[in-house]
C-alpha positions, -999 to 999 in steps of 0.1 A, spaced: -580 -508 2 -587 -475 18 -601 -442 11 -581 -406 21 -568 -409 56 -582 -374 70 -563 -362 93 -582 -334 120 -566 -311 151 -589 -285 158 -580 -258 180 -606 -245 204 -608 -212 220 -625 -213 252 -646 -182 264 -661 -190 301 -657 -222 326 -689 -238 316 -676 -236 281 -642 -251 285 -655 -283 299 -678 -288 270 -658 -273 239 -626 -292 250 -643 -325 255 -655 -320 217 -621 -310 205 -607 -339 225 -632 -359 206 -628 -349 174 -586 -349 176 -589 -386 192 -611 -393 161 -638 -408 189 -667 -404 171 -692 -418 195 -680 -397 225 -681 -370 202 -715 -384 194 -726 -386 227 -713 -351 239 -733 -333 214 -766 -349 216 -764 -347 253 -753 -312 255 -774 -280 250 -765 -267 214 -763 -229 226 -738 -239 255 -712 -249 225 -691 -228 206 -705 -217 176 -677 -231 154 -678 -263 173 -712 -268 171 -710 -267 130 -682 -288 127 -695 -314 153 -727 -320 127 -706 -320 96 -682 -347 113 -716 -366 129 -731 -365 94 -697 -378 84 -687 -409 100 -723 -420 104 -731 -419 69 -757 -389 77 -751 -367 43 -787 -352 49 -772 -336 80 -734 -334 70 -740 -313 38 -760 -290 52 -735 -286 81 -704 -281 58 -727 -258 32 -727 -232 68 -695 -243 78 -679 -228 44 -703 -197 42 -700 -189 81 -672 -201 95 -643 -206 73 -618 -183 94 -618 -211 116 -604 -235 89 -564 -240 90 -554 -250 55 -552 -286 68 -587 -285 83 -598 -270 51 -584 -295 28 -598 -320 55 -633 -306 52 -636 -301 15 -624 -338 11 -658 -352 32 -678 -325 21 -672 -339 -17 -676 -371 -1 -708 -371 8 -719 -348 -21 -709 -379 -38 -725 -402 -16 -755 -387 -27 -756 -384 -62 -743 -351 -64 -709 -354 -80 -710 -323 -106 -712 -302 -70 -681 -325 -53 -664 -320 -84 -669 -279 -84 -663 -277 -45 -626 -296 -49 -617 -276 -86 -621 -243 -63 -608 -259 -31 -579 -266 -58 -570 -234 -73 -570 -224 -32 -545 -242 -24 -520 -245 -53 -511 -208 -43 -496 -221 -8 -489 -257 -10 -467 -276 -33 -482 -294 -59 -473 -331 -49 -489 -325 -16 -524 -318 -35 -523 -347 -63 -547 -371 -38 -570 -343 -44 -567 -338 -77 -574 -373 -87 -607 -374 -58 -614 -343 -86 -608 -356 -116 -631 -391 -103 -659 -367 -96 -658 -351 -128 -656 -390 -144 -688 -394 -126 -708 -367 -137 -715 -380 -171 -733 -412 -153 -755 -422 -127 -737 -442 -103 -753 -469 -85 -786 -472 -100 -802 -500 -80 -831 -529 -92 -842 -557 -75 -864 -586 -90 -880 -597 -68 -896 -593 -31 -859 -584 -16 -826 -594 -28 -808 -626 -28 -771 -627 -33 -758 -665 -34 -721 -664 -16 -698 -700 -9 -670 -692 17 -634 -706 -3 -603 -716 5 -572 -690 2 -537 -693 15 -521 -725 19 -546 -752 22 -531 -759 52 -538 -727 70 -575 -732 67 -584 -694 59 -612 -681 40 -631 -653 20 -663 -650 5 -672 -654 -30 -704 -643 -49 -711 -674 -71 -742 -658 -89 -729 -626 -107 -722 -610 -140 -703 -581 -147 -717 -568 -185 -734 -596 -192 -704 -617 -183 -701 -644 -156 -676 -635 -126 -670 -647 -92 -665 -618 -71 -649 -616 -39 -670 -594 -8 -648 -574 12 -663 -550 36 -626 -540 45 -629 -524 12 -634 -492 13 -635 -486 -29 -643 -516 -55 -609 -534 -72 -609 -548 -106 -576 -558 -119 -564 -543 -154 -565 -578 -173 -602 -584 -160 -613 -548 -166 -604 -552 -203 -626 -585 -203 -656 -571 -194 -657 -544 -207 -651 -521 -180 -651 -481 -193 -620 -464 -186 -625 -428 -174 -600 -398 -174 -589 -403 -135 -562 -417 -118 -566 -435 -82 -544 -449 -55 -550 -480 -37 -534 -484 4 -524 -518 12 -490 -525 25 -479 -500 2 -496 -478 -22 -504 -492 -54 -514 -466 -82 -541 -476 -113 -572 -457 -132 -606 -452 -124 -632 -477 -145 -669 -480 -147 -692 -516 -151 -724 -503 -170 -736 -532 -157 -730 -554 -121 -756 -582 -116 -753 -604 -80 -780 -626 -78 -811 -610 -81 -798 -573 -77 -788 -554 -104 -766 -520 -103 -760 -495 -132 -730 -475 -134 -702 -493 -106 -670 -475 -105 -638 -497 -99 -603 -486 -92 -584 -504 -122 -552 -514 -99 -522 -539 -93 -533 -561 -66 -501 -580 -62 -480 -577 -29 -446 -583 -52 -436 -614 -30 -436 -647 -49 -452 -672 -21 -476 -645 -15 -490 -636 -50 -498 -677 -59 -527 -668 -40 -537 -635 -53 -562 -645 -82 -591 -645 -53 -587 -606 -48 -588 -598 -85 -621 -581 -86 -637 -574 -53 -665 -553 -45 -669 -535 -6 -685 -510 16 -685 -478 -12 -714 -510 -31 -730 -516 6 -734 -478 14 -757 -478 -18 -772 -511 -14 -784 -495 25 -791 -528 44 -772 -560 38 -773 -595 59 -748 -622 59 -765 -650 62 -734 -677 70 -761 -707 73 -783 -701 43 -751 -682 24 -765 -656 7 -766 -617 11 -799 -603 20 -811 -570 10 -847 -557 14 -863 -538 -13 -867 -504 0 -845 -501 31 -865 -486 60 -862 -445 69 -837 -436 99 -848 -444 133 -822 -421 152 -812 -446 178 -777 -441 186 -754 -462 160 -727 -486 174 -709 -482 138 -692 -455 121 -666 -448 97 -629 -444 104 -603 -420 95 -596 -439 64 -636 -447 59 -631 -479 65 -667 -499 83 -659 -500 127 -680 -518 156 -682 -511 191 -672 -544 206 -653 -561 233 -629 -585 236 -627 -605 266 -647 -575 283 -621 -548 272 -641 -526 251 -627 -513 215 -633 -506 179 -629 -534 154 -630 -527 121 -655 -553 98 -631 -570 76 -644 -598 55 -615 -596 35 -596 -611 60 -591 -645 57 -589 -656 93 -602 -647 130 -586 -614 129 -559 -595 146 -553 -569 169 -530 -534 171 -502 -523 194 -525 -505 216 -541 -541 227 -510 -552 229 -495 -528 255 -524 -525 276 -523 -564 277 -482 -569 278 -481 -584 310 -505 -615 303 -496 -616 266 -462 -625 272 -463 -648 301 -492 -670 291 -496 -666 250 -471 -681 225 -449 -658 196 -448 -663 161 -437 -639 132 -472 -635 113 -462 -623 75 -490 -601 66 -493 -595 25 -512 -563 10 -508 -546 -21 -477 -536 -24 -461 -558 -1 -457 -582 25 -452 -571 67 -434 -592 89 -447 -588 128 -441 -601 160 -474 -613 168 -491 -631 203 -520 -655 196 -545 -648 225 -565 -681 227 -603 -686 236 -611 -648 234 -650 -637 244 -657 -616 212 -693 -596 221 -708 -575 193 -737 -566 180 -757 -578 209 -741 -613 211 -716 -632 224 -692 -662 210 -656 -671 219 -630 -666 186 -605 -699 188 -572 -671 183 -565 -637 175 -532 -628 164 -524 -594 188 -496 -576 168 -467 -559 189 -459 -532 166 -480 -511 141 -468 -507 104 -458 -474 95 -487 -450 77 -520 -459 86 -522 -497 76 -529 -521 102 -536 -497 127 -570 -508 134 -585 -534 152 -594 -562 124 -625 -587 129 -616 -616 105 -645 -638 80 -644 -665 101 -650 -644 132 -680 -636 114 -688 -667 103 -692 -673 146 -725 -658 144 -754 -674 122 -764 -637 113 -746 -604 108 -765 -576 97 -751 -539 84 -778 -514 86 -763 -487 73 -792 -463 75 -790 -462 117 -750 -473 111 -759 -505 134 -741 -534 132 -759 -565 147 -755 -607 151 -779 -638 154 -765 -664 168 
């Protein structure tokens, strides 16, 4: 389940020689949505040799997609006050969507809620109103939130300790897996939740929200998986997983089924799952695959600056710098994928060649909410997966020869039991650094 896909193309006016090679590298950047280049051409570059405009918008989308609201807000705050004749309507929209974002992010919703009512009555006046109903529900979530405090964290004990078992799902026969909390309570009530860092928003289904007593809240939400599935916005007063407790979780309330019979006999394990939007909060979690629990420390330790090998992507979903037999690329950290993990088109057709002559075919059916994909897919055997500082070769990855339409399945996927390779994988999403233990 994704977040807003936001969707960027700057235009940038160049003024001398020594500027165009700088300020179209950054637009080149930021239209590609590479945020470490863009990354690395800002901190390596002199800030008065960049257009002013540029130099803004670079921080708010730095403090963006690497989960840096302490430097994104401020960024947008002069953005909007300084440099808004720059904004198109799209790159308006665009900006006030992440800006609310990371108000959010940071406890501030009653501010995210006032910057999107005005961004709102803005845009009504030149855009239909069906265009603008993703942003009226992000809205009407904000305002939801004001009357709480979201993600009020407690740990008892020296750092937390989240017990997970790795079950089957699928076919018994196709030997995939996901990950389970087995110590949790949602109001008091005992659950087994499913973690999926694909997630990009928590997913309780309608049945199970009435059960536990989930609050509904005046919002509506739409969930991305094959299709779009829409549902209402709910809040847990209370999650407990293991040792950790959180006050105030919201949930998207939404139909999780993909509408195909074979498919949805195995459904009940995505029923309520909780992903990144709970690790942002938590700061620091380790999967521990030998011991199987989650490990959080007790206060997470302050930014060290080094340069992050994680960020977010268009749809906010969690992406590593890694490389696949040598061939670097961006894989997005999906434990909600039940097997080694695929790969898009653009592997595919710089890879066409050996993919064809030397790897087998199959149709992979790929189920979602909403639906089920059917894909010609290659299964590259004994690929060299390195990431976060470590090495191990993956059995298979399925490479997929087309891409779906929209935005779903258009990233690079690293599977559960891709993960479950290492003995160790750690998300330190203070730094944004992703990193293994074999």
């Amino acid at each position: 389940m994704k977040k807003p896909v936001l969707l960027l193309t700057v235009t940038v006016l160049i003024m001398s020689a020594k500027a165009q090679s700088v300020d179209e590298r950054i637009g080149a950047a930021m239209n590609a949505s590479d945020n470490f280049g863009l990354y690395d051409i800002y901190y390596s570059t002199p800030k008065d040799s960049i257009n002013p405009f540029l130099e803004v918008f670079s921080r708010c989308m730095i403090g963006n997609r690497f989960n840096r609201p302490d430097l994104s807000i401020e960024a947008f705050d002069e953005l909007f006050k300084t440099r808004s004749e720059h904004l198109d309507l799209n790159l308006f929209l665009s900006s006030s969507v992440m800006y609310a974002m990371d108000l959010s992010r940071v406890g501030r919703n009653d501010e995210a809620y006032s910057l999107l009512s005005s961004v709102l009555s803005s845009a009504y006046r030149a855009v239909d109103s069906a265009t603008l109903v993703p942003y009226a529900n992000m809205a009407a979530q904000y305002k939801a939130l004001t009357k709480y405090s979201p993600y009020r964290i407690s740990i008892d004990g020296e750092k937390g300790i989240v017990p997970f078992d790795t079950v089957r799902a699928g076919k018994m026969e196709s030997e995939q897996y996901l990950m389970q909390i087995t110590d949790a309570q949602i109001n008091g009530t005992p659950v087994r939740i499913t973690f999926d860092t694909g997630a990009g928003v928590n997913v309780i289904t309608d049945s199970l929200a009435k059960a536990y007593g989930l609050e509904f809240l005046d919002a509506d939400v739409a969930a991305t998986g094959v299709e779009s599935s829409a549902g209402r916005y709910a809040l847990a007063r209370e999650l407990t997983l293991g040792n950790v407790t959180v006050k105030d979780v919201p949930f998207y309330v939404i139909d999780v089924r993909s509408h195909n019979e074979k498919a949805d006999r195995y459904i009940d394990v995505l029923n309520l799952i909780v992903g990144s939007e709970l690790m942002l909060q938590l700061k620091d979690v380790t999967l521990d695959f030998r011991a199987k629990e989650m490990q959080i420390p007790r206060n997470a330790a302050a930014p060290s600056h080094v340069r992050p090998n994680m960020c977010f992507s268009t749809g906010m979903n969690l992406l590593a710098a890694a490389e696949i037999n040598r061939q670097p690329l961006l894989i997005k950290l999906d434990s909600g994928d039940a097997g080694y993990g695929r790969l898009n088109k653009d592997f595919f057709e710089a890879n066409r060649e050996y993919l064809t002559l030397h790897c087998q075919s199959d149709t992979v059916n790929q189920a979602g909410v909403g639906g089920v994909w059917s894909v010609l897919c290659y299964t590259l055997p004994d690929a060299t997966l390195t990431l976060g500082g470590n090495s191990v070769k993956v059995p298979s990855v399925a490479v997929q020869t087309e891409q779906h339409h929209g935005h779903y399945m258009e990233e690079n996927n690293l599977g559960i039991k891709s993960m479950m390779l290492f003995r160790k994988v750690r998300f330190n999403l203070v730094d944004m650094v992703f990193s293994t233990e074999l």
